[in-house]
PDB file with one MODEL, atoms N, CA, C and O in Angstrom:
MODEL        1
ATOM      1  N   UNK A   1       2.894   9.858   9.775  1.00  0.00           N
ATOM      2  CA  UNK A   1       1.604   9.537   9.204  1.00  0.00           C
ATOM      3  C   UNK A   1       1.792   9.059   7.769  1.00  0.00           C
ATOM      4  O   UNK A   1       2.810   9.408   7.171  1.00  0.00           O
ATOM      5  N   UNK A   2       0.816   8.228   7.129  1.00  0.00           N
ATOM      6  CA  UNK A   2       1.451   7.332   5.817  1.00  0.00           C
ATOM      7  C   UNK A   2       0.346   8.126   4.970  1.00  0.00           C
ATOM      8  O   UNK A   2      -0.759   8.370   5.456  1.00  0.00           O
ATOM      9  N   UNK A   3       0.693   8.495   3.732  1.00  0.00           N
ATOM     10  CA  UNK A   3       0.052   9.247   2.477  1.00  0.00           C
ATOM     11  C   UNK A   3      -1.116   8.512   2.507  1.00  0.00           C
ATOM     12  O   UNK A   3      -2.106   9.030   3.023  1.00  0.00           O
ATOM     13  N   UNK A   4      -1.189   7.209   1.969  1.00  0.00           N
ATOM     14  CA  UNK A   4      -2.269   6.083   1.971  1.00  0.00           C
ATOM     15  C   UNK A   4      -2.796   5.928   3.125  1.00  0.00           C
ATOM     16  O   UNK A   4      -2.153   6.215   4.135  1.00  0.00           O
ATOM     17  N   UNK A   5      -4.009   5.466   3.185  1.00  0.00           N
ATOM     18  CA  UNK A   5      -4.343   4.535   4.389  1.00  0.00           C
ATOM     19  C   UNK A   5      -4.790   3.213   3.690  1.00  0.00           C
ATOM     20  O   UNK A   5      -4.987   3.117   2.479  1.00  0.00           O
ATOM     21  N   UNK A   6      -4.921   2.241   4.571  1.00  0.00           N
ATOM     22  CA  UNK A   6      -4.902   1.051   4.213  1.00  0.00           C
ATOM     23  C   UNK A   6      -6.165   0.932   3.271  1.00  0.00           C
ATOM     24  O   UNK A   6      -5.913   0.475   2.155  1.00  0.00           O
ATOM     25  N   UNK A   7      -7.145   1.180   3.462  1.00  0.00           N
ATOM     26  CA  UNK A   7      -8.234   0.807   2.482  1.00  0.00           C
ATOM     27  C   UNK A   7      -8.002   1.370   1.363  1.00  0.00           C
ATOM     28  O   UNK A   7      -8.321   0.682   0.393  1.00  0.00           O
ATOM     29  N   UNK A   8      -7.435   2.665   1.076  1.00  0.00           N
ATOM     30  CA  UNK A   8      -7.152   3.019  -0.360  1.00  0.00           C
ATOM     31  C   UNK A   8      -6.197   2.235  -1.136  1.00  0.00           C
ATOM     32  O   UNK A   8      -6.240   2.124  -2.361  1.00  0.00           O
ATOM     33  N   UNK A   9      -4.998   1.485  -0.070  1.00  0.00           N
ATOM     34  CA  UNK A   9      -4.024   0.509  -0.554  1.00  0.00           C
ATOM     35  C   UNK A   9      -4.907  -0.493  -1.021  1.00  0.00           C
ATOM     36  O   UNK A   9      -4.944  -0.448  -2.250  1.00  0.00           O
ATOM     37  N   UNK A  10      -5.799  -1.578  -0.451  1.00  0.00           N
ATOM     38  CA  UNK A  10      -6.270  -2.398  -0.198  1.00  0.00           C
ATOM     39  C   UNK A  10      -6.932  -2.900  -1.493  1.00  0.00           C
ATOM     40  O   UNK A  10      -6.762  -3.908  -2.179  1.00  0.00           O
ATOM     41  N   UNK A  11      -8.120  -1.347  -1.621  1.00  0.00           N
ATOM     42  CA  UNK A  11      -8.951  -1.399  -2.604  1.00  0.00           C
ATOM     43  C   UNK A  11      -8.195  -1.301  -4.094  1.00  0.00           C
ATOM     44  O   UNK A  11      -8.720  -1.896  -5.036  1.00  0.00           O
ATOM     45  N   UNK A  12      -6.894  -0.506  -4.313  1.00  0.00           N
ATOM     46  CA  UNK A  12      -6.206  -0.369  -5.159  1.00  0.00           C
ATOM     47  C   UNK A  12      -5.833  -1.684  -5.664  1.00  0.00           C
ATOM     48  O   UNK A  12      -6.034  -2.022  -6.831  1.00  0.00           O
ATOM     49  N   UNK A  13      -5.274  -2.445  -4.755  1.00  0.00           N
ATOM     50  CA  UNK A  13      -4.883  -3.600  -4.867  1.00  0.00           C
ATOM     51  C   UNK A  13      -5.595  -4.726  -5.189  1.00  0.00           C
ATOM     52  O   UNK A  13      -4.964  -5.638  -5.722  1.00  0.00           O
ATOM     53  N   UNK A  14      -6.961  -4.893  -4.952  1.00  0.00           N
ATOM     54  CA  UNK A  14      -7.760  -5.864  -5.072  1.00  0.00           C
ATOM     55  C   UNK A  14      -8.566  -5.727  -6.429  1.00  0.00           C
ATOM     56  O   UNK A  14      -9.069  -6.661  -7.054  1.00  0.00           O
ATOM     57  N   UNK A  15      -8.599  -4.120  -6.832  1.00  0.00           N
ATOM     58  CA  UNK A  15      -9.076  -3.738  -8.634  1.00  0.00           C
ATOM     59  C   UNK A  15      -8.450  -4.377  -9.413  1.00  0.00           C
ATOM     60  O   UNK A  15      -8.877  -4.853 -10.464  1.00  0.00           O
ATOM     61  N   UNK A  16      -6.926  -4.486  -8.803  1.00  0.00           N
ATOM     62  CA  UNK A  16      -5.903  -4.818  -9.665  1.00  0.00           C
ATOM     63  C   UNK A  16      -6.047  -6.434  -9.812  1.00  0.00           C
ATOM     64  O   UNK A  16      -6.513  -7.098 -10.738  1.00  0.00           O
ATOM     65  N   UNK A  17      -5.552  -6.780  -8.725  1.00  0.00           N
ATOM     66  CA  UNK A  17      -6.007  -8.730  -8.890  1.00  0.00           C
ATOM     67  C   UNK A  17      -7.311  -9.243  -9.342  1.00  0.00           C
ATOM     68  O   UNK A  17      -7.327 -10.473  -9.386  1.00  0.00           O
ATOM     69  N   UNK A  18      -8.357  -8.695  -9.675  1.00  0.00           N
ATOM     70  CA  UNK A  18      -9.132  -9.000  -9.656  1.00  0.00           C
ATOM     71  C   UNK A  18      -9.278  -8.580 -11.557  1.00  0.00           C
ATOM     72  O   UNK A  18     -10.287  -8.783 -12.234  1.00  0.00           O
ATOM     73  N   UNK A  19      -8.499  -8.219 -11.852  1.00  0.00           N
ATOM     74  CA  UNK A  19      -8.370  -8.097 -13.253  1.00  0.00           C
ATOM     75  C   UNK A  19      -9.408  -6.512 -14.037  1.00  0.00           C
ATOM     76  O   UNK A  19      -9.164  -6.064 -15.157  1.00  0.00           O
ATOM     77  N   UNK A  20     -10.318  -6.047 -13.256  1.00  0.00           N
ATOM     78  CA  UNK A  20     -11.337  -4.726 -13.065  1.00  0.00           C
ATOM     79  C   UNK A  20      -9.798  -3.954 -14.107  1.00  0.00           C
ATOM     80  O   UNK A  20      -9.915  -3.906 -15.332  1.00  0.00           O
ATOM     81  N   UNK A  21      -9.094  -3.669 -13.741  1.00  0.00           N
ATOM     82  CA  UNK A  21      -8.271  -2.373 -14.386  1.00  0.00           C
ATOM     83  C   UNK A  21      -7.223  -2.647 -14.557  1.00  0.00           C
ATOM     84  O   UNK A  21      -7.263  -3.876 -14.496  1.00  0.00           O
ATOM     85  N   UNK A  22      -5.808  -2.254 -14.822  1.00  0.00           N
ATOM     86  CA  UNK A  22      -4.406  -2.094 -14.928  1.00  0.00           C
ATOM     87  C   UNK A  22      -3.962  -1.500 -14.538  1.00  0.00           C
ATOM     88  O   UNK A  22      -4.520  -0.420 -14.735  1.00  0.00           O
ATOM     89  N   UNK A  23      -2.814  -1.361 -13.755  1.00  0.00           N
ATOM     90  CA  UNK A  23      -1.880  -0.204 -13.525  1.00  0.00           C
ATOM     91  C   UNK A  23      -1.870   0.604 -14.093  1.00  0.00           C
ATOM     92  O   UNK A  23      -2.466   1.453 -13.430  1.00  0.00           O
ATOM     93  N   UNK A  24      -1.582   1.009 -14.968  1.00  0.00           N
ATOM     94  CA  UNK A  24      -1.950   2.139 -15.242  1.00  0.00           C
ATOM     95  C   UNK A  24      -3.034   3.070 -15.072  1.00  0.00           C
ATOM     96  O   UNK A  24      -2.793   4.251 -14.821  1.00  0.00           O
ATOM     97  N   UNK A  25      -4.593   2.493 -15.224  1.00  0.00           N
ATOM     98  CA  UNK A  25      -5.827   3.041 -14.986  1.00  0.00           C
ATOM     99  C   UNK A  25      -5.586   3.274 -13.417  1.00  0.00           C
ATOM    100  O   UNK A  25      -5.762   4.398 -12.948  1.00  0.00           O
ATOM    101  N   UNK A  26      -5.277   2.450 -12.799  1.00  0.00           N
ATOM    102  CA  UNK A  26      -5.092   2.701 -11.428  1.00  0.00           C
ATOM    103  C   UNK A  26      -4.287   3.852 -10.889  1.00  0.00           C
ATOM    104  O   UNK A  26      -4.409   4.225  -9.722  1.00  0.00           O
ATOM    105  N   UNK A  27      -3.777   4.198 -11.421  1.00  0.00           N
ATOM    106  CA  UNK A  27      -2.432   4.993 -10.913  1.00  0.00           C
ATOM    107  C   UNK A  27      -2.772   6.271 -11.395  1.00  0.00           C
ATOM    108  O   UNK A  27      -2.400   7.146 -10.613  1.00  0.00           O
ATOM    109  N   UNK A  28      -3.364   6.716 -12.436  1.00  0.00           N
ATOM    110  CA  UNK A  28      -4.001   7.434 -12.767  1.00  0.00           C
ATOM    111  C   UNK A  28      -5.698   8.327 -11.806  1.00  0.00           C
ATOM    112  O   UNK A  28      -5.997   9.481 -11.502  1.00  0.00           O
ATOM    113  N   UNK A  29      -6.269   7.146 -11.683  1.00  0.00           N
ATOM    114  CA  UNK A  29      -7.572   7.480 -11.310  1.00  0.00           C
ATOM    115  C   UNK A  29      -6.926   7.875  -9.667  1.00  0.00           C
ATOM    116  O   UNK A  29      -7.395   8.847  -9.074  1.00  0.00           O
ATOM    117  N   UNK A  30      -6.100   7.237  -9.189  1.00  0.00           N
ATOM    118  CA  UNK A  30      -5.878   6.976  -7.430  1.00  0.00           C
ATOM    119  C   UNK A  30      -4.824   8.281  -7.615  1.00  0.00           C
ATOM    120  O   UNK A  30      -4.677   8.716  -6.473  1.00  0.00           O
ATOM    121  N   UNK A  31      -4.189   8.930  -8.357  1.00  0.00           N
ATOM    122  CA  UNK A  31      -3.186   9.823  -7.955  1.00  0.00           C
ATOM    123  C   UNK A  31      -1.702   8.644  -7.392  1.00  0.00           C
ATOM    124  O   UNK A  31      -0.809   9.320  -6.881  1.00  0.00           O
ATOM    125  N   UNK A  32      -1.474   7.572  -7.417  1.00  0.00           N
ATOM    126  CA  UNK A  32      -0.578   6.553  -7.102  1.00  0.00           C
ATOM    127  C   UNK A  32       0.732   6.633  -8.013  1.00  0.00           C
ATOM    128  O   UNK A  32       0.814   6.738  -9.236  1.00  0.00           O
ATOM    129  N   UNK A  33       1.650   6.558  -7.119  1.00  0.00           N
ATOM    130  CA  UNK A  33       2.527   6.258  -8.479  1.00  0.00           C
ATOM    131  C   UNK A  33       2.920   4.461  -8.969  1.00  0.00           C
ATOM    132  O   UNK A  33       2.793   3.380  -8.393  1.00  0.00           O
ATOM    133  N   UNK A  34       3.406   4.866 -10.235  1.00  0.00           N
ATOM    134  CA  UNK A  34       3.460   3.060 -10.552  1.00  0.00           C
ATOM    135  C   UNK A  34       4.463   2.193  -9.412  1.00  0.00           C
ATOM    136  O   UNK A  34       4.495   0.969  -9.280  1.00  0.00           O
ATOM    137  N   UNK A  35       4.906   2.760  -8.983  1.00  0.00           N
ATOM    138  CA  UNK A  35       6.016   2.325  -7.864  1.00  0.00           C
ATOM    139  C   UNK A  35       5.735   1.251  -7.051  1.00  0.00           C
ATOM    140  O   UNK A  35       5.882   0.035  -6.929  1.00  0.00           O
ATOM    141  N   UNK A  36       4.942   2.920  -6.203  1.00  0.00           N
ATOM    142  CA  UNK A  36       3.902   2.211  -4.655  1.00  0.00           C
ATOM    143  C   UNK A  36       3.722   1.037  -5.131  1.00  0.00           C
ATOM    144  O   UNK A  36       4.344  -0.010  -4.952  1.00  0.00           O
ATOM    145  N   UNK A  37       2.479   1.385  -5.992  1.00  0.00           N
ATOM    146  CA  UNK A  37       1.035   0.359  -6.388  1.00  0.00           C
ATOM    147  C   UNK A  37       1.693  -1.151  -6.678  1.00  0.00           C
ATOM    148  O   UNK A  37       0.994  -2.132  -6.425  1.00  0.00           O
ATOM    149  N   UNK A  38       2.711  -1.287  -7.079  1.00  0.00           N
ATOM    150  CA  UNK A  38       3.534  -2.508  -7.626  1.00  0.00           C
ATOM    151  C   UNK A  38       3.895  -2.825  -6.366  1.00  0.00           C
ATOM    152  O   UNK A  38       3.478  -3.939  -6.051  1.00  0.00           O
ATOM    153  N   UNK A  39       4.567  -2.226  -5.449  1.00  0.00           N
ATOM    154  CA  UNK A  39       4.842  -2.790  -4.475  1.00  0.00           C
ATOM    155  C   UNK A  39       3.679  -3.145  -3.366  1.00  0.00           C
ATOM    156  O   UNK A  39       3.784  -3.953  -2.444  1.00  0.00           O
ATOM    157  N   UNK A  40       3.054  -2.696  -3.548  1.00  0.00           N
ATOM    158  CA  UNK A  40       1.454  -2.690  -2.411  1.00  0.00           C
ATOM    159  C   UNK A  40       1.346  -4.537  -2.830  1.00  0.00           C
ATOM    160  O   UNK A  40       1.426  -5.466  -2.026  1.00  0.00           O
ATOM    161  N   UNK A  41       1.152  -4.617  -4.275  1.00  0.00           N
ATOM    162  CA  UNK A  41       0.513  -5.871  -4.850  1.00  0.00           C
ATOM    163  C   UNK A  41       1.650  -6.917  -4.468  1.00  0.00           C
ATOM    164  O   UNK A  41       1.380  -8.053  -4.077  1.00  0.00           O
ATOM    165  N   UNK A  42       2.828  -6.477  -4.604  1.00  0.00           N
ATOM    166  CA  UNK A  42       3.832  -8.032  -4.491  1.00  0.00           C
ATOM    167  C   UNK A  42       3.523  -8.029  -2.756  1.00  0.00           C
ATOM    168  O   UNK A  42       3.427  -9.155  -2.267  1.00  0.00           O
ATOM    169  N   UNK A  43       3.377  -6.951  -1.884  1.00  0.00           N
ATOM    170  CA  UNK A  43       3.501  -7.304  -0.716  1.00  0.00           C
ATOM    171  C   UNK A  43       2.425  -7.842  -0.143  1.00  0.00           C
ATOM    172  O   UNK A  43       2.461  -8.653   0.783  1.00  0.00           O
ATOM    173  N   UNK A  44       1.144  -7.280  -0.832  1.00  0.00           N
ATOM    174  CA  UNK A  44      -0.207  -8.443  -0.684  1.00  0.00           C
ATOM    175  C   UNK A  44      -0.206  -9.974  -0.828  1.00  0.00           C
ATOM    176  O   UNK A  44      -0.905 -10.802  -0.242  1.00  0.00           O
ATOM    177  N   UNK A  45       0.867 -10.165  -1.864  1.00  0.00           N
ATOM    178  CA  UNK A  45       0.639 -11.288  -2.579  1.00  0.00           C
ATOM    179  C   UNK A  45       1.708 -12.269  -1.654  1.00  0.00           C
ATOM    180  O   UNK A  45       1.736 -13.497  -1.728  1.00  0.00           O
ATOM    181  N   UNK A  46       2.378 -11.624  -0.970  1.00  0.00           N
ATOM    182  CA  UNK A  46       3.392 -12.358  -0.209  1.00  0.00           C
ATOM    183  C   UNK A  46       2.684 -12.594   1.377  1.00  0.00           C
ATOM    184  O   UNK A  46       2.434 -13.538   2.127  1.00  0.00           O
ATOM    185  N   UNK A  47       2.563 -11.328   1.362  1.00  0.00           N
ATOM    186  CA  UNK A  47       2.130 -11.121   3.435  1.00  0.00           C
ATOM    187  C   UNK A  47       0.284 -10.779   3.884  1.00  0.00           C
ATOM    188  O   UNK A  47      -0.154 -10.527   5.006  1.00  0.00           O
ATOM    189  N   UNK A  48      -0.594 -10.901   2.400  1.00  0.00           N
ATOM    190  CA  UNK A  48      -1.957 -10.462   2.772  1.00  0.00           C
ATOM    191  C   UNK A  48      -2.085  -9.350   3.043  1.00  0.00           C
ATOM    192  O   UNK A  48      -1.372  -8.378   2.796  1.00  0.00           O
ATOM    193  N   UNK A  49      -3.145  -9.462   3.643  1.00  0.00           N
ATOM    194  CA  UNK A  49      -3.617  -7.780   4.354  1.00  0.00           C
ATOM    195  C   UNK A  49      -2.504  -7.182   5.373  1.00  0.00           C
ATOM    196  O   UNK A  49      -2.709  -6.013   5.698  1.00  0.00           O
ATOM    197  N   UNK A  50      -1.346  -7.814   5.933  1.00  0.00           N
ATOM    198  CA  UNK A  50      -0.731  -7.782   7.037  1.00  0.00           C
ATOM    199  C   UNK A  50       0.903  -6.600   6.119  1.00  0.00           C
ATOM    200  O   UNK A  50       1.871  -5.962   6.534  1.00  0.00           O
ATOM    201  N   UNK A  51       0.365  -6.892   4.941  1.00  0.00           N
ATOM    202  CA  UNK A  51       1.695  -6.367   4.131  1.00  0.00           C
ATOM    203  C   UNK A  51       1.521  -5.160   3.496  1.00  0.00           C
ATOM    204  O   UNK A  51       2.397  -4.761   2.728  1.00  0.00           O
ATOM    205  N   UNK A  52       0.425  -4.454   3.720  1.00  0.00           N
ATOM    206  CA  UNK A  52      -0.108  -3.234   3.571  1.00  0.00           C
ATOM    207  C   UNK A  52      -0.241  -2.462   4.419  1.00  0.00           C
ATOM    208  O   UNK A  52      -0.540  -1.304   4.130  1.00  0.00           O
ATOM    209  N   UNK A  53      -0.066  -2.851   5.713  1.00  0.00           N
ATOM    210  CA  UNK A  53       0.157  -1.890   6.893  1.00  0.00           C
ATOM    211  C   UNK A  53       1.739  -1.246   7.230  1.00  0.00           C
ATOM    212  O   UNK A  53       2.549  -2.086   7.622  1.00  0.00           O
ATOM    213  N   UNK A  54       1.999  -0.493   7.165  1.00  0.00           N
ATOM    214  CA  UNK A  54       3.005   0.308   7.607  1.00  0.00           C
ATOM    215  C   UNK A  54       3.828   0.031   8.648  1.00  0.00           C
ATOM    216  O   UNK A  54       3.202   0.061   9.707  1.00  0.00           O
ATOM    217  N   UNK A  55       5.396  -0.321   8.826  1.00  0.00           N
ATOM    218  CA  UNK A  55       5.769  -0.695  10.021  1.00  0.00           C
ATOM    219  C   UNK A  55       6.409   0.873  10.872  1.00  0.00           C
ATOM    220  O   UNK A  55       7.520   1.132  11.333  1.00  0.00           O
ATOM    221  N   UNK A  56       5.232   1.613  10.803  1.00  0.00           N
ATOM    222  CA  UNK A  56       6.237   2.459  11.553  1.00  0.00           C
ATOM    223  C   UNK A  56       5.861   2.373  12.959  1.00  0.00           C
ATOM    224  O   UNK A  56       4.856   1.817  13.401  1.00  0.00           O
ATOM    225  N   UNK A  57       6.917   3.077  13.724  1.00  0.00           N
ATOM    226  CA  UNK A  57       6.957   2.983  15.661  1.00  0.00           C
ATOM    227  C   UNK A  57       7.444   4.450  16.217  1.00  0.00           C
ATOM    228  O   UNK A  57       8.469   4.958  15.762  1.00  0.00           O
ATOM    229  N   UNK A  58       7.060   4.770  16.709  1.00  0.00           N
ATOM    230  CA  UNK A  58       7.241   6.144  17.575  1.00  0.00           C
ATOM    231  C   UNK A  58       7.799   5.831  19.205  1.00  0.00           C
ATOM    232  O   UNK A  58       7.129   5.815  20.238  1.00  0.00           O
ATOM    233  N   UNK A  59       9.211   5.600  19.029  1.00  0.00           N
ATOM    234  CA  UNK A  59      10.182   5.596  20.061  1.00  0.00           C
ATOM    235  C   UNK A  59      10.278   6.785  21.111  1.00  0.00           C
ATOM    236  O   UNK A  59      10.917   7.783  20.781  1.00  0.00           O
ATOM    237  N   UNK A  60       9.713   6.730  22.277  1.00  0.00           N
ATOM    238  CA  UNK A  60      10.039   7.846  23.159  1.00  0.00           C
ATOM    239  C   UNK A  60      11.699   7.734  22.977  1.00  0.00           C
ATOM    240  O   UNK A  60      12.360   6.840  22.449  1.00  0.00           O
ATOM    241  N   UNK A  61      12.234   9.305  23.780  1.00  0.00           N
ATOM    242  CA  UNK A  61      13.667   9.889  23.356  1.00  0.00           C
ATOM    243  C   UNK A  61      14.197   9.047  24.737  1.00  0.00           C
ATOM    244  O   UNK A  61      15.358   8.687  24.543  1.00  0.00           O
ATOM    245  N   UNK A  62      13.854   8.757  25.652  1.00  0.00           N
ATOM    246  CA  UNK A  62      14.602   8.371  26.853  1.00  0.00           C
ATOM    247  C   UNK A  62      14.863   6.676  26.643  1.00  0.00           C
ATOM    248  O   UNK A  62      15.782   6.058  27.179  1.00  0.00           O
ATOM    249  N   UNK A  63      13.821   6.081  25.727  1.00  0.00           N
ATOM    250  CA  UNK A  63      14.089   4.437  24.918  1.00  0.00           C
ATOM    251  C   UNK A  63      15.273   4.705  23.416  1.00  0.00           C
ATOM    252  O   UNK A  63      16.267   4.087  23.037  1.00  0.00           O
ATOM    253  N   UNK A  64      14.905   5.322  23.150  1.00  0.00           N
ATOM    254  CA  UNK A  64      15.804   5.741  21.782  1.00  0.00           C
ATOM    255  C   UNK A  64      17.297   5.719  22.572  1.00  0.00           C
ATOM    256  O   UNK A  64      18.204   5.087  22.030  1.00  0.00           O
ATOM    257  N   UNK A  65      17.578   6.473  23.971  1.00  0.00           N
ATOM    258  CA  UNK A  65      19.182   6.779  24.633  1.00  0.00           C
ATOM    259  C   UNK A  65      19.408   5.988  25.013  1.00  0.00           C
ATOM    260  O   UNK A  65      20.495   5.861  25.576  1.00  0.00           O
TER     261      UNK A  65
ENDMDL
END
């Protein structure tokens, strides 16, 4: 399960481009660290909404062998 869900990414991200706040205010108010949030934005800015979703997969054990 991912800490974030996408709309808290989303909305984080769009305060930010949209010039509303700074990283810092952001990271602060959201509990975020400067890390994530930097990476949320380059991956928006590269892949859209599609780069804020999580690639994880839950492999049954008999596909995993």
């Amino acid at each position: 399960m991912t800490k974030y869900t996408i709309d808290e990414k989303s909305n984080a991200v769009l305060e930010y481009l949209k010039g509303k706040k700074n990283h810092k205010s952001i990271t602060q108010e959201r509990n975020v660290g400067l890390s994530p949030l930097k990476s949320w934005v380059a991956r928006y800015l590269k892949h859209g909404m599609e780069g804020l979703v999580s690639p994880y997969t839950n492999y049954t054990l008999p596909f995993k062998l």
